[in-house]
PAKOLTOR-945330 format. One record per residue (C-alpha): x, y, z. Coordinates in steps of 0.001 Angstrom, whole numbers, padded with zeros to 6 digits. Example, Ala and Ser with C-alpha at 12.3 -4.5 7.8 and 13.67 -1.06 7.14 Angstrom:
BEGIN
        c1        c2        c3
    012300   -004500    007800
    013670   -001060    007140
END
This chain:
BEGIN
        c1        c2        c3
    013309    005317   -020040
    010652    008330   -019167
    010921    010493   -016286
    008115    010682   -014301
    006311    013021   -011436
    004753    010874   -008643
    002810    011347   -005836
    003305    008439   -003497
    000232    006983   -002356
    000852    003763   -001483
    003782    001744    000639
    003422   -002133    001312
    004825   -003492    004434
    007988   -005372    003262
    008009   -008802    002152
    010419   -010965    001215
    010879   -012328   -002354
    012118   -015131   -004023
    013811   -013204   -006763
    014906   -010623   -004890
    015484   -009953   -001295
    013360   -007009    000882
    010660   -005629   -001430
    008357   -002814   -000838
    005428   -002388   -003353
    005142    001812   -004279
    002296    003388   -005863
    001099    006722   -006615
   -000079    009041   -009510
    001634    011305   -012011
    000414    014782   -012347
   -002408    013820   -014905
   -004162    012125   -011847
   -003344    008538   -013709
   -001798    005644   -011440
    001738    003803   -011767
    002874    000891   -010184
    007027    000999   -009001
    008080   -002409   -008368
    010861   -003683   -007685
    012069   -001737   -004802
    014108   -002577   -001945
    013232    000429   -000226
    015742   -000192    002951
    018594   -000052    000399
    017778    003447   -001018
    020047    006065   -000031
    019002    008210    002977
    017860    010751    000879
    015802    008873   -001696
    013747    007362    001049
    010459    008713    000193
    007061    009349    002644
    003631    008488    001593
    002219    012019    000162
    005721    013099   -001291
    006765    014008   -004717
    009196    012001   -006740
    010908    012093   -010195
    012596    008765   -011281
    013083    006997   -014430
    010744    004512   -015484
    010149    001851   -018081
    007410    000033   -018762
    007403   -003695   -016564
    007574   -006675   -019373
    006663   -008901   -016987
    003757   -007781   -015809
    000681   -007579   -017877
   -000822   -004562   -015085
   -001430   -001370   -016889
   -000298    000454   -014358
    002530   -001162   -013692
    006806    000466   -014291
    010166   -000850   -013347
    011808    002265   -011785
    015366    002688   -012503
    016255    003747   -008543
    019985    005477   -009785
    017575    008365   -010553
    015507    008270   -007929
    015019    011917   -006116
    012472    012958   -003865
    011666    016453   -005096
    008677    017392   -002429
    008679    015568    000554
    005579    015469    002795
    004801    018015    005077
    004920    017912    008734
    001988    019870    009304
   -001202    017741    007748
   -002522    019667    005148
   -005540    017128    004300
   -007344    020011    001901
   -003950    019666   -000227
   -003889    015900   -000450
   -007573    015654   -001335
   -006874    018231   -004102
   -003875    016334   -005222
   -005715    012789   -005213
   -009390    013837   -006410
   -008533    016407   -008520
   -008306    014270   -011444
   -009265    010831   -009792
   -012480    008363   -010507
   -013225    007554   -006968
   -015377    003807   -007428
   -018056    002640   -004941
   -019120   -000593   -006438
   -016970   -003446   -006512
   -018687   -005175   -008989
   -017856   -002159   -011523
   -014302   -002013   -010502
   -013603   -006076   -010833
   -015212   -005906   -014621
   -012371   -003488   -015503
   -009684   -004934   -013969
   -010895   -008579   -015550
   -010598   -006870   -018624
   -006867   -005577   -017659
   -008050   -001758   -018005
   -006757   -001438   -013966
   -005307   -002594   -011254
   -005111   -000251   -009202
   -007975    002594   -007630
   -009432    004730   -005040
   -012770    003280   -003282
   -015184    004519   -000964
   -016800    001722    001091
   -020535    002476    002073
   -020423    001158    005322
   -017859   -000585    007150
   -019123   -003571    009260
   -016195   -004631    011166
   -012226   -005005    011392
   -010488   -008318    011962
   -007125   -009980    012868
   -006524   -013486    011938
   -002934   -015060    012819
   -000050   -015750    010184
    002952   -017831    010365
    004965   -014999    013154
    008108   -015714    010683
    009389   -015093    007275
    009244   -018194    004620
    012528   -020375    005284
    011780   -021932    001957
    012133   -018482    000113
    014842   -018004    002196
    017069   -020869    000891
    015765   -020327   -002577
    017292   -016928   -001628
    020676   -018222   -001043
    020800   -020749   -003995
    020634   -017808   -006199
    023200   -016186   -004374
    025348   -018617   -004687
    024311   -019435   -008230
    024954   -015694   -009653
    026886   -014788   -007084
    025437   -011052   -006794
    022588   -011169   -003610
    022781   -010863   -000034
    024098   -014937    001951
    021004   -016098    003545
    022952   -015054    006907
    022517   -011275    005987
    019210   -011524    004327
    018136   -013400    007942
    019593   -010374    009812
    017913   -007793    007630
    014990   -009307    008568
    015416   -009085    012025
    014812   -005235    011615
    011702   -005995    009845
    009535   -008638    012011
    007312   -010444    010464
    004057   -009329    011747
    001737   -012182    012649
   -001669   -010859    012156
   -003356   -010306    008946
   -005657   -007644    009270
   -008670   -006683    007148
   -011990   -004794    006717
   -015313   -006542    005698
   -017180   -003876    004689
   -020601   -003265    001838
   -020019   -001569   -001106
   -023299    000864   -002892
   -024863   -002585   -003869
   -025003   -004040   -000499
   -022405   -006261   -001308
   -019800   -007316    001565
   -016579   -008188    000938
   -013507   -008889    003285
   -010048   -007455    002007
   -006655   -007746    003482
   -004621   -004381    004516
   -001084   -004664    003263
   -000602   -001036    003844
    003089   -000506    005801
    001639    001753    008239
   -000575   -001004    009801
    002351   -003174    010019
    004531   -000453    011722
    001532    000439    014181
    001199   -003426    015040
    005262   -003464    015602
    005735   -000289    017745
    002266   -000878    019632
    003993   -003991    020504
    007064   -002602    021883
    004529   -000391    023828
    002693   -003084    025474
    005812   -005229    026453
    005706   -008206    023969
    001730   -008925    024282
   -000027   -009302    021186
   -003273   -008960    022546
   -003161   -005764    023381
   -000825   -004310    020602
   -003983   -005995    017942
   -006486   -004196    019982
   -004153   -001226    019588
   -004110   -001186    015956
   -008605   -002040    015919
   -009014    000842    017813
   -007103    002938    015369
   -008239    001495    012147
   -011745    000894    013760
   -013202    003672    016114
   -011001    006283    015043
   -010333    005705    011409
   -014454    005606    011040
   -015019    008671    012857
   -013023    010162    009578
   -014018    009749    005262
   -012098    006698    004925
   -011186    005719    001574
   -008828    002978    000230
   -006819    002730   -002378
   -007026   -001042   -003861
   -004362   -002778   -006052
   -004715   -006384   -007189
   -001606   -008941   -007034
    000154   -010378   -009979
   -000688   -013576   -008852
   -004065   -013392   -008246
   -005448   -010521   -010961
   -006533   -013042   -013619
   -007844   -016041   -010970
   -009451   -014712   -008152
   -013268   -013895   -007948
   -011866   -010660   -006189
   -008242   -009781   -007052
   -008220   -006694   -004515
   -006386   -005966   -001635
   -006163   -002618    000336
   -003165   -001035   -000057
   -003418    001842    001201
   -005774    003535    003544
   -006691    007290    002972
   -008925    008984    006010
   -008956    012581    005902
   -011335    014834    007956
   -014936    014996    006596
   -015177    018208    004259
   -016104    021173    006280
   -019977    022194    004524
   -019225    025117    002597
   -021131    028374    003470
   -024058    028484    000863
   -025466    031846    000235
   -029285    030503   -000242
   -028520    029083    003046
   -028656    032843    004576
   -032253    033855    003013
END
C-alpha cells in the first residue's frame, strides 16, 4: 500500500449497502491536482479524530480497488487514516480555488466529459454548468431498503463478523433516510440540458436539520434546501464536481451524478494597469 495526500472534496450522504453496512463515498485530489476515489468507508465508525471535513487534508494508505474498473478509484486502509489539515473555520475561498484549480481541467461540455469516461480515462471531474435552468425535488421511498437490510443480517449471521439487523436498524435511525431526491437540470456550452441527481451529504444534512426547524413539514424544509441551492447558490460561481456510479458507468447514456457542489464567491476583477490610462 501507498500513502497518499488528499484533499477531500467530496462526501456522499450515507447509504446503506448490501456488503457492508453505513457507507459514505470520499473523494478528493492528491497534491498533483489528480482525483482518487476512497471507498469503502463507514465514516460513522472512524474514530473521533479521523473524522474528516470536506476541504481537509488527509494521509492514509491506499491500494488500488480490484473491483472496480474506475481509474480513480482506491480501497483506503482506514488503520492509517489521519487527518493532517483540517478545514478552517474561517472560509478562505481564494485558498480552496488555488488548491482545486491549480492543477485541475475544469470541463464545460458534457458531451466531452462522457467520451472519456466511456473510454474509462475518468470518472470523476470538476464542471461548470452554463446556465442553470431550475432545481427539483422528486419523492423517494422515506425509508432505507428492508431487503438490503435482511441481506444484511444473513451475512451476519453467515460470517458472523457485521452489525444484527437490530443494530444496523438503530444506526440508521441517526441517519434518516431523506425522502427527496434532489437535482439540477441545467445546459452545458452546447446548449445541451441535462438533469443530474445531488448525492452530496450536505444537501441531505440541510434537508434533515431544515426539517427539525420547521417541525416535521416537508414542504417547507424542501423549499428550505431550493432556496439555498437555488437563489443563493446561483448568486455565487457554482461548480460541481461529478462522479459516475459503478453500476451505471458502462450502461447509462449519462453515467454522472453531482457529488459535490463547489460555489465560491465570483473572483474579485483584478486591478489592470491599462485600465488606469
Amino acid at each position: 500500500m501507498e500513502k497518499k495526500r488528499i484533499y477531500i472534496l467530496v462526501k456522499t450522504y450515507p447509504t446503506i449497502s448490501e456488503t457492508y453496512a453505513e457507507l459514505v463515498c470520499t473523494a478528493g485530489i492528491l497534491e498533483d491536482g489528480s482525483w482518487i476515489r476512497l471507498y469503502p468507508v463507514p465514516f460513522r465508525k472512524l474514530d473521533l479524530e479521523q473524522k474528516y471535513p470536506k476541504f481537509s487534508w488527509i494521509e492514509v494508505e491506499t491500494a488500488r480497488n480490484t473491483k472496480d474498473f474506475r481509474p480513480e478509484s482506491y480501497r483506503p486502509n482506514l488503520e492509517t487514516l489521519s487527518v493532517v489539515q483540517e478545514a478552517k473555520k474561517k472560509l478562505d475561498w481564494e485558498e480552496r480555488r488555488r488548491i482545486i484549480f491549480g492543477n485541475q481541467h475544469v470541463y464545460t461540455n458534457l458531451e466531452e466529459l462522457i467520451t472519456k469516461a466511456k473510454a474509462d480515462d475518468i470518472s470523476l471531474a470538476v464542471f461548470k454548468p452554463a446556465r442553470i435552468l431550475s432545481f427539483n425535488a422528486s419523492k423517494t421511498n422515506p425509508s432505507w431498503d428492508p431487503a438490503k437490510l435482511a441481506n444484511l443480517e444473513y451475512v451476519s449471521r453467515q460470517l458472523n463478523v457485521f452489525q444484527t439487523v437490530d443494530e444496523i436498524v438503530d444506526e440508521f435511525r441517526v441517519v434518516p433516510k431523506v425522502p427527496y431526491h434532489f437535482s439540477y437540470k441545467f445546459l452545458d456550452d452546447s446548449g445541451r440540458q441535462s438533469t443530474m441527481k445531488i448525492l452530496d451529504w450536505e444537501i441531505g444534512m440541510l434537508y434533515v436539520n431544515c426539517l427539525k426547524r420547521a417541525g416535521g413539514n416537508k414542504e417547507i424544509a424542501v423549499e428550505k434546501v431550493r432556496q439555498k441551492y437555488y437563489e443563493e447558490f446561483l448568486k455565487h460561481d457554482l461548480h460541481f464536481f461529478l462522479g459516475t456510479t459503478l453500476k451505471h458507468h458502462k450502461v447509462a447514456k449519462n453515467p454522472f451524478t453531482i457529488v459535490g457542489v463547489f460555489y465560491p464567491p465570483f473572483p474579485s476583477k483584478q486591478l489592470n494597469l491599462f485600465d488606469l490610462a
